[in-house]
N, C-alpha and C positions, 0 to 999 in steps of 0.2 A: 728268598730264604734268608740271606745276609740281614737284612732289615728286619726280618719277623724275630731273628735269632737277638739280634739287641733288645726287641721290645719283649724278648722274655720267652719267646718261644725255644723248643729243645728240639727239632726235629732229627730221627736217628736215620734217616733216610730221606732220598730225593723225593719231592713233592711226587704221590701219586705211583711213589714205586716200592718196590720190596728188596733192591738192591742198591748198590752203588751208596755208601756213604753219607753225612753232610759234612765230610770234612774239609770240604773245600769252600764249603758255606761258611763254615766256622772261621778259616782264614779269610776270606771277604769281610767278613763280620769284622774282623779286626780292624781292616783297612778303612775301612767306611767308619770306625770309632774314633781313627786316627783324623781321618783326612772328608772325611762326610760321604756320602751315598752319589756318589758320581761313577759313571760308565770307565773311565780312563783307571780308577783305582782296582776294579774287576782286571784289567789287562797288565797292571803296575804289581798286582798279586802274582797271575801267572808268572810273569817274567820273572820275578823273583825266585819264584819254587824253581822257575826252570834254570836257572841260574845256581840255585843250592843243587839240583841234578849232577850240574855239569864240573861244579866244584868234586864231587861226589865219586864224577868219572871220570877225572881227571887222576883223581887216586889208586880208582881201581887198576885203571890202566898204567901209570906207575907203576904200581907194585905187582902186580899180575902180570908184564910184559918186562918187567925191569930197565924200563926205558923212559926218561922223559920227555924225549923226541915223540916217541908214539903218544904220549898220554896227550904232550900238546896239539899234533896231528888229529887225533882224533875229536878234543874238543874243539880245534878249529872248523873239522866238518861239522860240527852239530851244532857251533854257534849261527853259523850259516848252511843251513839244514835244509832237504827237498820241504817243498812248499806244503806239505800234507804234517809233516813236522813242525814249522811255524804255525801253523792251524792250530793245533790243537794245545798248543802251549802256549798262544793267547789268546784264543776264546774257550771261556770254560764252558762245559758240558757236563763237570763232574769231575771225577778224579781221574783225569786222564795224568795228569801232570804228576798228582801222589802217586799214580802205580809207576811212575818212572823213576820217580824219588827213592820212594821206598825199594822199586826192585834193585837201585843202584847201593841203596846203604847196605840191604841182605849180600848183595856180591860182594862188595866191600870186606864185610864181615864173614862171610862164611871163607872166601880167602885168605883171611889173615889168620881164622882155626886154621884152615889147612894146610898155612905155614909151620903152625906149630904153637900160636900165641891164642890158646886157646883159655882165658881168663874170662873168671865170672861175666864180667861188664858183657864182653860179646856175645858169651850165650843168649843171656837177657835181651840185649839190643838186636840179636838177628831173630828171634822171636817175636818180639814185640814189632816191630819194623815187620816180617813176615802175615802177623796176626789185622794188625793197624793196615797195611795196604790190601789185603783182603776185603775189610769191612768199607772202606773207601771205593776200593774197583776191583773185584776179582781179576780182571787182567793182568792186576802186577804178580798175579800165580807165575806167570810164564817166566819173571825172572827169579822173583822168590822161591818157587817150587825148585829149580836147579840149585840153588843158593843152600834150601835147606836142608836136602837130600846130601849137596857135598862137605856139608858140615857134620848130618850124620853120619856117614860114612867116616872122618876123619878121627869121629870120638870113638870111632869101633877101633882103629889102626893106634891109635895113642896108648904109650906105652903104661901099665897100671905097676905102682910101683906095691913092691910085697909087702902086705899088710894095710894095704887100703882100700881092701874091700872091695864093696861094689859101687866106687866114687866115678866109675865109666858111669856105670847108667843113672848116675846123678846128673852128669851133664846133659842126659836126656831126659829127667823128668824138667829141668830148668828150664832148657827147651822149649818143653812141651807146655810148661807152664805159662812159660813166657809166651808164645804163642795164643794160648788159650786166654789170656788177659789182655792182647792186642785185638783177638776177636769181639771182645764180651760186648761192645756196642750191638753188634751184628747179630751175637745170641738172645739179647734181648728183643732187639729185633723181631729174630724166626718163632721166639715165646709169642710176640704180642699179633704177628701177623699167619703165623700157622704154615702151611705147606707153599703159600706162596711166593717164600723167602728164598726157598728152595728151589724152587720153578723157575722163576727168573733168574738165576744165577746160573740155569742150565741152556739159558736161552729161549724163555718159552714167550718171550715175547712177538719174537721172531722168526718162533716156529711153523712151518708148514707155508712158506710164503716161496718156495721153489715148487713148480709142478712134478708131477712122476712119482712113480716110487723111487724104492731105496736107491738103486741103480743108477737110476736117471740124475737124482740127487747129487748123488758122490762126484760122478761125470764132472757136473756144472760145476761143484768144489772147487774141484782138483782144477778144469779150467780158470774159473775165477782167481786161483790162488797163483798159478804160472805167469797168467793175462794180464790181470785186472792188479792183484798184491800188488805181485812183485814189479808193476811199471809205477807202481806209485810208490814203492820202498825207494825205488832206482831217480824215484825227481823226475821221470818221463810224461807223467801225467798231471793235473790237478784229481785229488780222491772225490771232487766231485763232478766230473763229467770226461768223457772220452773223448780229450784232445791234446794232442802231442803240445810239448812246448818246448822252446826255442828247437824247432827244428832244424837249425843248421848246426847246433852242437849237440845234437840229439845222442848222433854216433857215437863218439867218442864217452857218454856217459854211461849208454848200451857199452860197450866196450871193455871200460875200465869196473862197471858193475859187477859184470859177468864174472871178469876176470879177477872181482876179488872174490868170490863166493867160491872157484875155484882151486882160489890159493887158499883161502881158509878152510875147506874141505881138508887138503892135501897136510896143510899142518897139522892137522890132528892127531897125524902118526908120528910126533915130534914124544920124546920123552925126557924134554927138558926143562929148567925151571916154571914155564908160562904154561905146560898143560894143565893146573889145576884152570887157570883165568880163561884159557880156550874154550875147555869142554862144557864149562858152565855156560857159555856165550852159545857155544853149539847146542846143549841140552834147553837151552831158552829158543832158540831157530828149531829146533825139531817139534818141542811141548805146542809153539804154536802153531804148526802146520799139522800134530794132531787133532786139537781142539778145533782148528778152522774146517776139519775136512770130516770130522766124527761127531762134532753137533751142529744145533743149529744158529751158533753165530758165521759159520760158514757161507749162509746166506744173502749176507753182507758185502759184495764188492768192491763196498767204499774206499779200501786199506787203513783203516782208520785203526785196525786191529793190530794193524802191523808195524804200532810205535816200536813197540819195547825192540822190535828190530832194525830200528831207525839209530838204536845205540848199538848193536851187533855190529850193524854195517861199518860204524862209524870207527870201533875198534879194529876192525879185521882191517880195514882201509888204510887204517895209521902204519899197521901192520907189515900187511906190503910195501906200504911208500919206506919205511925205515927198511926194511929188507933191500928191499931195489935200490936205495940209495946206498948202502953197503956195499953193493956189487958193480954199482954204472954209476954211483959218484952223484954228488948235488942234482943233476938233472932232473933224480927221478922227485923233487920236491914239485915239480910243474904238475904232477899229480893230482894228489889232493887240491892246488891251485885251480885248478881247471875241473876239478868237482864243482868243488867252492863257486867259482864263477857258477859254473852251470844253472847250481841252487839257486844262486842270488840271480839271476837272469829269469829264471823262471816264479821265483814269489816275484820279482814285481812287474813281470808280464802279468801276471795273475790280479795284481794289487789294480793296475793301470785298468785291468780291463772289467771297469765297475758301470753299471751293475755284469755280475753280480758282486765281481770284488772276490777277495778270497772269504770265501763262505763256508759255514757247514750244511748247508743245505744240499740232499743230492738229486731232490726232485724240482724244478725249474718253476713247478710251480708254485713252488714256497721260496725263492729267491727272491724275494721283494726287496724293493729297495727302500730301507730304513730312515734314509737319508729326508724322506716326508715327512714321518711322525710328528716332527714337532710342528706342522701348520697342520696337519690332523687334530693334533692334544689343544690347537687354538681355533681353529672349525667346533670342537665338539663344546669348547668351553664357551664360543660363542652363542652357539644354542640350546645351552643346557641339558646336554644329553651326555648324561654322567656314567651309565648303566647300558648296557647288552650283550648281545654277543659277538662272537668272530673269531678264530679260527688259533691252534696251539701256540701257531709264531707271531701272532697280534699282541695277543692275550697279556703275556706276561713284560713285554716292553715297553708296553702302553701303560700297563700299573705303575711299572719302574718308575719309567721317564716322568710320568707326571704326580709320582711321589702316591700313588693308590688314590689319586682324586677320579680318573678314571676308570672304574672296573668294568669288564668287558669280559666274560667269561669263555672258557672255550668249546664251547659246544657244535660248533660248525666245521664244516669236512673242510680240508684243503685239498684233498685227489680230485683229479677231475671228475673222475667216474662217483663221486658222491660217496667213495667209503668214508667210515667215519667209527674210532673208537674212543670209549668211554673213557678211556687214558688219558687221553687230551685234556679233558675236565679235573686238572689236579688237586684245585687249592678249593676244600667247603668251604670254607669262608668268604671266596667270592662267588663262589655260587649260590650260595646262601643270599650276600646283597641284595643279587641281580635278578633272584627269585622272590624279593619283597619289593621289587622297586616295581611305583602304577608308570613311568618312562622308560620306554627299552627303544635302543636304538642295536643296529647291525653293521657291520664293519666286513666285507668279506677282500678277496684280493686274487688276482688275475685267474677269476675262475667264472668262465662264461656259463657253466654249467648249472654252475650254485645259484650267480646271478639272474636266470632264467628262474630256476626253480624258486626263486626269494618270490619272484614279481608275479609268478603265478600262483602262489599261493596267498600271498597276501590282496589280490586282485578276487582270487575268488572268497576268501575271508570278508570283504567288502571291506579291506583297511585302507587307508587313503595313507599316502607318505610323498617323503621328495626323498632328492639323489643329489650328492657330491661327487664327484670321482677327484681324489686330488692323487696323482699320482698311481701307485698302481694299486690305491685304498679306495674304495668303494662306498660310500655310507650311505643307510639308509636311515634318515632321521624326521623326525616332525610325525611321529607314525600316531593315525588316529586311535591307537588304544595299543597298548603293549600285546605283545604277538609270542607265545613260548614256543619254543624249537616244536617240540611232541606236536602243537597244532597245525605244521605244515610236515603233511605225510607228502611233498613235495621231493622233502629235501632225503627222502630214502633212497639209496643204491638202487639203480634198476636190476634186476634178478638175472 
């Protein structure tokens, strides 16, 4: 998308969806302007956004705690952050990175109204920052929606002085404006794509992918979100697979988790300077465990949902350690220390143990190791097979890396069981290519299923081909006449 967007394209949305932003395309776009279309600059973007984050919350937490003990405390856990936190703020997926951005500049701001420094600029700014991370990733709701609520609220409580009217609910048309102007990517958007802008955003992607009814549903949620979340908020997991890490300091990170989620509870009932910066942290930990447990991104185990409280954690943590050191003296600085360790012990357990590496992938069978591609992109260029298909996480690395000399379309399942949806197939224009080209080759990867059904259907087609396997890539090439997906009723799900 970064590349299309230099060559002139405008997309107002991820390839193929009706939600989520390109705003994160657009700062790649920049990078690759600067520095050219290279893999390192995609991760050189993250790190930066994540870095303007943590500048971000380092303020908040200043001024919301009136401590800079805490503020540095807490960016030091989230420099060095559980390994589901490193994920996903260097590999992009979307705007995972702006909803943390942005929810961090609305807390910022709706704080400093609540102080009492309630001037044009920040109305503007916490609107626009509320409206803009919306359109980018509705998940940054979770900090913005508390952010904007405790800023309306503050303009309700501010005093109107006699004879100015009704300049209270100016600061809410401003607001409201401003808001509305951060969205208008998105409205344009829902105008050109109709109800399905809407749909997606309530999760209809990934609706109906738990068994049961309502009941049964809820159950798994609410499981999922004690189980599965919260061991991956805690750095006990990797978000994609069910395996403890470093288990020998496991404990103690169980331990000290718990025990801030606890103490952060029990603060609540504090009625001093920091409860405006609290309850907004707590009303972001509640909005998400609503949302996770009353629609259908619930369905999701990954914890992948469960950033924007990977900065909750990280405040209340600060929080305690400056408390506790107050009362028992430097010691309790080994704290956070021993988080920190924890983190970093466990990303590079994670990192070391490649494949898969630290991945986004949470079905094993789409952890391929990437590390092949490029004698793939020199196999394919050696026998001229420029065009076919193979599978969502082929598809678009393979155009990257070899600059769209290869286009390879996504029309092939990656589940074993042979589902397969038409989502996968994002970009017309390479499927348009791969639809006019008379050479089609196939590319599929660690799916004995698919690979059967390839060979029996082009077997009984009467098409002759060979086979590469280079790694855990598969190819089928030299095929005597180009083969369209639709013509092997092979490759359907069995019923």
């Amino acid at each position: 998308m970064a590349k299309h967007i230099l060559q002139g394209e405008h997309p107002l949305f991820f390839y193929g969806q009706a939600y989520m932003g390109s705003l994160d395309a657009l700062l790649v776009a920049g990078g690759f302007a600067l520095f050219g279309a290279q893999v390192w600059v995609v991760r050189a973007v993250q790190a930066l956004l994540f870095g303007a984050t943590l500048t971000l919350w380092h303020r908040f937490c200043e001024e919301g705690f009136g401590s800079r003990a805490i503020a540095n405390t807490a960016v030091l856990l989230l420099a060095i952050p559980p390994v589901f936190l490193t994920l996903y703020t260097t590999s992009t997926l979307g705007g995972y990175g702006e909803a943390l951005f942005f929810g961090s500049l609305s807390l910022l701001l709706a704080l400093q109204i609540a102080r009492g420094k309630p001037t044009l600029g920040r109305w503007v700014g916490l609107g626009l920052s509320t409206g803009i991370g919306f359109w980018s990733f509705p998940l940054s709701l979770i900090l913005t929606g508390p952010a904007w609520l405790t800023a309306a609220a503050a303009a309700l409580r501010l005093p109107v002085k006699p004879g100015a009217g009704n300049r209270r609910w100016r600061r809410f048309i401003v607001l409201g404006a401003a808001t509305l102007a951060g969205t208008l990517p998105w409205i344009i958007g829902w105008i050109q794509m109709g109800a399905a802008a809407l749909e997606e955003i309530g999760g209809s992607a990934i609706a109906g992918t738990l068994p049961g009814g309502a009941a049964s549903v809820l159950s798994i949620r609410l499981m999922d979100f004690f189980l599965f979340g919260l061991s991956t908020l805690l750095g006990l997991r990797p978000s994609w697979e069910l395996r403890w890490l470093v288990p020998v300091m496991l404990p103690i990170a169980l331990v000290l988790g718990l025990t801030v989620i606890a103490f952060a509870a029990g603060r609540l009932r504090l009625r001093d300077a920091a409860r405006p910066a609290r309850w907004m942290l707590a009303g972001s930990a509640v909005s998400l465990f609503m949302v996770y447990l009353l629609t259908p991104f619930g369905n999701d185990p990954s914890g992948r949902y469960f950033l924007p409280l990977g900065l909750v954690m990280a405040a209340f943590a600060a929080e305690f350690t400056i408390t506790a050191a107050s009362r028992f003296g430097r010691a309790a600085y080994v704290l956070p220390i021993l988080l920190a360790a924890y983190q970093a012990a466990g990303t590079v357990e994670c990192a070391l143990r490649n494949p898969p590496g630290i991945t986004t992938q949470f079905d094993p069978v789409a952890q391929v190791d990437q590390r092949d591609l490029p004698e793939v992109i020199a196999f394919l260029r050696l026998h001229g097979e420029t065009r076919g298909y193979t599978n969502y996480w082929v598809s678009f690395p393979l155009a990257f890396l070899s600059r769209e000399e290869f286009i390879f379309t996504a029309r092939l399942p990656y589940h074993e069981d042979l589902r397969y949806t038409e989502r996968d197939d994002r970009y017309p224009p390479y499927r348009n290519l791969v639809e006019n080209a008379k050479r089609i080759a196939y590319i599929t990867t660690k799916n004995p299923a698919l690979d059967a059904a390839l060979e029996s259907g082009f077997s009984r087609l009467g098409v002759d081909y060979q086979i590469e396997q280079i790694g855990d890539f598969r190819i089928y090439y030299g095929l005597s006449r180009a083969v369209r997906p639709e013509e092997l009723a092979e490759l359907r799900p069995p019923p």
